[in-house]
N, C-alpha and C positions, 0 to 999 in steps of 0.2 A: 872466690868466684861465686857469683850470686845463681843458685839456682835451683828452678821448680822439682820438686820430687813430690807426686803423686802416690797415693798409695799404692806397693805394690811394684814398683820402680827401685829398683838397687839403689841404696843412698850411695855415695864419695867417702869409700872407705881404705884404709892403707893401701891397698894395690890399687887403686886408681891413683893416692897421690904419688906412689912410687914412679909407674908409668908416667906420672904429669908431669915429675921432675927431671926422669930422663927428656922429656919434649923439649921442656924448658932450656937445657941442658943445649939439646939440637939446635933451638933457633938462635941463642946465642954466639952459635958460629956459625951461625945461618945456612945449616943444612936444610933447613924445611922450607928455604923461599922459593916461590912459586911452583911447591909438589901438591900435590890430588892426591888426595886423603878417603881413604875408606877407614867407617869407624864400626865395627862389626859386634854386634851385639850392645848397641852402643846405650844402653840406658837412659839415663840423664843426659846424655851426648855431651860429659866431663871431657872427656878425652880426646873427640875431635873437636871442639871448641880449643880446647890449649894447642894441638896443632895448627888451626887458623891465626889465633892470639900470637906465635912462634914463628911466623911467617908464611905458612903454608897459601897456598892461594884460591883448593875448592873444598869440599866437604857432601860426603856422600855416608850419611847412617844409613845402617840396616837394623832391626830389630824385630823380634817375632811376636812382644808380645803389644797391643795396641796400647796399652797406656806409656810403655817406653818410648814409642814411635811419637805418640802426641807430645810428650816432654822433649824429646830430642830435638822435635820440629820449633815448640816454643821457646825451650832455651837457646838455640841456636839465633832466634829473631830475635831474645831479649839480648844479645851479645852482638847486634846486628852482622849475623852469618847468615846468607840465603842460599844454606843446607838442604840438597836435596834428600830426602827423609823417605826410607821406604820401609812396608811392611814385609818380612818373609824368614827365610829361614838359613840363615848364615849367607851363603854368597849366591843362591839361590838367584835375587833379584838383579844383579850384577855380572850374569854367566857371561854376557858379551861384552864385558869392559875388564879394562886395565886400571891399575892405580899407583902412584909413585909410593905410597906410603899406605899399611893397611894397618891398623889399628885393632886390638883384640885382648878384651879383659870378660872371659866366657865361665860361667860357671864351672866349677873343677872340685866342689865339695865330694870327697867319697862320702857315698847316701848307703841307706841298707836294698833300698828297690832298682831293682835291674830298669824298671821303665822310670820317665822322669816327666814330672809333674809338669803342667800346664796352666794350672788357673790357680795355682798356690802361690804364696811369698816365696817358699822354697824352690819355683823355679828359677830364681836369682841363684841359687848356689849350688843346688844337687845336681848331680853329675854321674850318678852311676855309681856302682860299687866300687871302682877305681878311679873317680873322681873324671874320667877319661872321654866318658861319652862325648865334651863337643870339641874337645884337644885334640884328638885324633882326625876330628873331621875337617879341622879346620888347617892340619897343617897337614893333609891330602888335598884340601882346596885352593891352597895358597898357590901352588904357581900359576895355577889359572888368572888369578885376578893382579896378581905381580907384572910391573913391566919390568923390563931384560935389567936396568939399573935400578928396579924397587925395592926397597924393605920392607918387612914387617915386623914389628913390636908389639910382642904378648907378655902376660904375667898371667904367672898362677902361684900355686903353695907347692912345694914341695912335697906334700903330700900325694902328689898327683903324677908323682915321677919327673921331673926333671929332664933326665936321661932319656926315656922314653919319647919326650917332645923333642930332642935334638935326634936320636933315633930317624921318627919320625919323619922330621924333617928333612934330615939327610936321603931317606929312603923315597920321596919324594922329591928331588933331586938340589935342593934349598942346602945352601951351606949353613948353619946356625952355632950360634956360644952364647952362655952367657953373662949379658951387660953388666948385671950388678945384684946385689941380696941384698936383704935385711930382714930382722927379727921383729915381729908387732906379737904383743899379746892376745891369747885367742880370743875373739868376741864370742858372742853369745849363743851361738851356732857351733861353734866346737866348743865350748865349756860344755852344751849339753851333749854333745858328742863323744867326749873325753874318753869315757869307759868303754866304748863299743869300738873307736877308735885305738885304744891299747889293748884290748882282748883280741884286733887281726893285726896288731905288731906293726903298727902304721906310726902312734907315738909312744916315749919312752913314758917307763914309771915315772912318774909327779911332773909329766912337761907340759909349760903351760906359756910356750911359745911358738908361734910358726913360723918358718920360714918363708919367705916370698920372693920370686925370681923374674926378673924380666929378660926374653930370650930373643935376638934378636936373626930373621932368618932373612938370606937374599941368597939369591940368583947365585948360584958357584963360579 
């Protein structure tokens, strides 16, 4: 899939194509025809462009930081989607709507600073000392923006707890499992991570894989 990534903009890396392939997966039995799509945190707007592509039938990014909001809006028109594209802060700009299908690949790196960067690259991935800062907010946010038969589909690293996000979700009243795993090599952001990451017991001696999970949470 052809698209603009600006600097400073998350590129299409394993967890977005993991998530793309579970989509893909969806529209082939055509679960996604004619669902409303929110794609939350959406970057490049990867991820709700393959739910449109899959059948879906609208598309609503959010994104907080303005060069992600411009890419999401451009790629969406280069993919001819007329993506309503907003700026703000998780579901923030959507408090009074519903959506059949929400969409969510949010940063979830555990960083060493309790607060989380704003005008850096590393706001694409840091996330708090427990990787946790927009997991938690987002599956306290989710039935809000859930209709009564909606899903939502997120990825993170296992890193980030797992458990914790079905946890989460269940404590917030969303039944969640999850869909499917896989192992990618670390990139360049936990290579340099590596050591500070196995001194708080988060990866093993000499591991130089991460896990990725996509979790899938609905309406109980």
């Amino acid at each position: 899939m052809l698209l603009l990534r600006p600097p400073g903009v998350y590129r299409v890396q394993g967890d977005t194509s993991l998530l793309r392939r579970v989509l893909r997966q969806r529209g082939r039995r055509g679960e996604l025809t004619g669902r409303s799509v929110l794609d939350v945190a959406s970057g490049t707007g990867a991820l709700g462009i393959e739910a449109l592509r899959a059948g879906a039938a609208s598309l609503t990014a959010i994104d907080l930081s303005r060069r992600s909001v411009a890419a999401s809006w451009f790629n969406s028109r280069l993919h001819g989607i007329p993506a309503v594209v907003l700026r703000g802060d998780l579901f923030a700009p959507v408090a009074s709507h519903r959506f059949d299908l929400v969409l969510a690949n949010p940063p979830y790196v555990p960083s060493d600073a309790s607060s989380l960067p704003r005008y850096r690259m590393a706001r694409c991935w840091d996330a708090g000392p427990d990787g946790r800062a927009l997991l938690d907010r987002i599956c306290a946010g989710a039935p809000a923006v859930l209709n009564e038969d909606g899903v939502l589909l997120l990825v993170q690293s296992v890193l980030a707890d797992e458990q914790a996000t079905l946890d989460r979700f269940e404590a917030a009243g969303l039944a969640a499992e999850v869909l499917v795993r896989t192992r990618i090599p670390f990139g360049p952001v936990l290579r340099s991570r590596a050591g500070a990451l196995r001194g708080r017991g988060l990866i093993a001696p000499g591991q130089t894989e991460e896990e990725l999970v996509v979790i899938e949470a609905r309406h109980g």
